[in-house]
N, C-alpha and C positions, 0 to 999 in steps of 0.2 A: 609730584604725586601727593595724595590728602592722606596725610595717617588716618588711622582709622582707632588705634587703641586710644586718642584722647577721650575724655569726658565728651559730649554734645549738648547742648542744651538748646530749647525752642525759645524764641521770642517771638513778640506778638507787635506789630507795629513798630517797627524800631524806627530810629531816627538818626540824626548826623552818621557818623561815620560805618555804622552796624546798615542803617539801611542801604547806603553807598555800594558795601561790600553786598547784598544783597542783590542787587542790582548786577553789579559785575557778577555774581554766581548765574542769576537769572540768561547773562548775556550769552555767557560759556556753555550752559547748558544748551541751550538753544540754537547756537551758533553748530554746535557739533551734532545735535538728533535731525534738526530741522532745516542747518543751513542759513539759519534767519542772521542776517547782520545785527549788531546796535543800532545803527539806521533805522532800518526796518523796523524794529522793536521800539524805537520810539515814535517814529511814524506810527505805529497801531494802536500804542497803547499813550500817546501825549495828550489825547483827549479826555483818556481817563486817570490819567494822574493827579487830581485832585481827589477822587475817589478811592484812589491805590491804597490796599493795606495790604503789608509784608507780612508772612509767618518766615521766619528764617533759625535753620540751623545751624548752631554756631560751636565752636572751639571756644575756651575762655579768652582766647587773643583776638579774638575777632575776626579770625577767619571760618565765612560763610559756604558751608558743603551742601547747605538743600533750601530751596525756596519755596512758598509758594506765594503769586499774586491773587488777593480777592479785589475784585469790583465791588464797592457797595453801591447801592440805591443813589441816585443823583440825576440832576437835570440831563446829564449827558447820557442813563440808559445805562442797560446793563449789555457787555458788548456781544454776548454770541445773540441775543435779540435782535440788534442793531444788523449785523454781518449777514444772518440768513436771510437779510433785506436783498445782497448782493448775489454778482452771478458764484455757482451757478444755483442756489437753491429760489432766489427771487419769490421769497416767501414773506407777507406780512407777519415780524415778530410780533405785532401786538396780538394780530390775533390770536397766533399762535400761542403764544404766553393764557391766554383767556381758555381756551382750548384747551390748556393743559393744566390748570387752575393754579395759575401760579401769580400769585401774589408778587409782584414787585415791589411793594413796598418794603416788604419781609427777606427779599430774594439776595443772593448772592451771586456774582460770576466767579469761577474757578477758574482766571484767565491763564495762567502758567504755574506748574508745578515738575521740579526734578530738581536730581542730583548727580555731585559735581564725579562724576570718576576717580578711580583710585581708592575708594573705601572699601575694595575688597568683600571679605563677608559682609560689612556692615551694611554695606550698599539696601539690601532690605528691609532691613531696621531701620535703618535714616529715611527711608521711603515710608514706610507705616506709621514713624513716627509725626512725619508733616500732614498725614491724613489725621492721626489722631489729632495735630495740633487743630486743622481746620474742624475736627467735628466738634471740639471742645468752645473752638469761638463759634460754631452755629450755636450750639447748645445756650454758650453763657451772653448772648448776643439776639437770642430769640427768633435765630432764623428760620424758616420756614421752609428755603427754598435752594435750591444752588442748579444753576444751570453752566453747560460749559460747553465748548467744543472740545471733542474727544477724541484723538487718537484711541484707532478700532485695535491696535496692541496695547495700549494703556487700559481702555473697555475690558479688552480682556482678562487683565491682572485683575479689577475692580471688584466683574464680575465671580472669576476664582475665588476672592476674600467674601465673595457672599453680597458683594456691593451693588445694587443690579439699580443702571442708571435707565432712561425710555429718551427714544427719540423725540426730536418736538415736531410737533405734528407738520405734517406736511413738506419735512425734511427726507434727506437719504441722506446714506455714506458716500461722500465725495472729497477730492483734494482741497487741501487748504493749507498756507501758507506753511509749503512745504511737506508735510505731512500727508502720503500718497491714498487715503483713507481717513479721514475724518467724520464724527459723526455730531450735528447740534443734538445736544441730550440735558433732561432735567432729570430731576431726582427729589421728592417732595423728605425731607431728614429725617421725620418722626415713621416714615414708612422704608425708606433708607435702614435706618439701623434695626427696625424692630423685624425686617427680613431678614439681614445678617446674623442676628440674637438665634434667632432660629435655623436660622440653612446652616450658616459658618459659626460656630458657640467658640470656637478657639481662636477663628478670626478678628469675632467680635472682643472680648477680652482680649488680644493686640493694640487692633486698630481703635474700638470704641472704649475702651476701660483704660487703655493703656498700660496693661499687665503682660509682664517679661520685656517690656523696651529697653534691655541692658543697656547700659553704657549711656543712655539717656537722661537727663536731668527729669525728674519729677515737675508737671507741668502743676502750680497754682492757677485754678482754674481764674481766680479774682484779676489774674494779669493778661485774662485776656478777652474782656469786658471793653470796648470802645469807649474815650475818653468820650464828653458831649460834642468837643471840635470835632469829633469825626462822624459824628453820627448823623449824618447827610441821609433821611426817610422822603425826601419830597418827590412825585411823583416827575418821570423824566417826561418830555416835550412828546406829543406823537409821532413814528415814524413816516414820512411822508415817501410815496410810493409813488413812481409810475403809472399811470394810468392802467395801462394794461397787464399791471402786476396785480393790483387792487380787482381789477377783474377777475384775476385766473385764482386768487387765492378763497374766490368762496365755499369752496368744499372745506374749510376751516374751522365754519359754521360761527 
């Protein structure tokens, strides 16, 4: 079991042995909500691990109790764009992405985020605080955009904090790896938090300000700023579609 009374602290991109453990948190977690092996998890996500940035929660020993994976911008695509290519939504991402005016170049995938059991109370606070981590790298990182596949109970938590994400066009809630209810959804950040500021004012001072995250290390926002090795903006390849995917997707406009 993960004490919960140590300190925690967020990193931003970690490396050797922090992001390893990040990884193994990533796998645990997964393995138990979704059923997803390590297998599978690198089968999904091995094309996008040159893009991979970790925010991970950590103990000062290096053991990691919360992840979250981002997707950046790169040849390969951001993956819930990519995925709603497949059954059963067989919808053009690019359009879709156009549609929903979202900028890929600016965009992020929120491809995996949780934590590890056993933190008892803190379980909520370790969970608010990897959201504040990610709003903090949109912000110091000039992002625009974050799209994800969303478990519709996770939607739901988001939603409660005031976080209100939109389907991408031409989607619905269906199964996806594992997860009986899933939805592709974007969320444009500067309209994202300025809805929260307003609907949830206590949420938002949590999750966006980062005010009462006991037990949490104070995030410098300068640490979590992409070195230039990672700052990967070039436009990914187009998704090439089915013939008669490309057809059915023109109500997409």
């Amino acid at each position: 079991m993960v004490a919960s009374s140590r300190p925690l602290k967020l990193h931003f991109d970690p490396s050797g042995d922090l992001l390893a453990a990040a990884r193994d948190c990533e796998a645990e977690v997964f393995l138990r909500w979704f059923g997803n092996t390590r297998a599978q998890l690198d089968e999904e996500y091995s094309e996008y691990d040159h893009a991979s940035v970790f925010i991970a929660l950590a103990h000062d020993d290096g053991e990691v109790v919360g992840i979250c994976r981002l997707i950046t911008p790169s040849p390969s695509g951001l993956k819930t764009l990519n995925d709603v290519a497949r059954e059963p939504w067989l919808v053009d991402g690019e359009r879709a992405a156009r549609a929903a005016r979202i900028d890929q170049r600016t965009s992020w995938d929120v491809a995996t985020l949780g934590v590890r059991p056993g933190l008892g109370g803190a379980k909520l606070l370790a969970g608010a605080s990897l959201y504040h981590g990610l709003i903090v790298g949109t912000r110091m990182n000039r992002i625009s955009t974050i799209v994800m596949m969303l478990d519709e109970q996770v939607r739901s938590l988001l939603t409660s904090l005031g976080l209100l994400t939109h389907g991408l066009p031409g989607t619905a809630t269906a199964p996806y790896l594992g997860s009986p209810s899933t939805t592709p959804v974007y969320g444009h950040c500067a309209q994202m938090l300025d809805g929260q500021r307003q609907q949830n004012p206590d949420a938002y001072r949590l999750v966006a300000q980062g005010i009462g995250l006991d037990g949490i290390t104070p995030i410098d926002p300068a640490g979590f700023v992409l070195g230039r090795r990672r700052r990967v903006l070039a436009l990914p390849e187009p998704i090439v579609l089915p013939q008669r995917v490309r057809e059915s997707a023109g109500e997409l406009g």
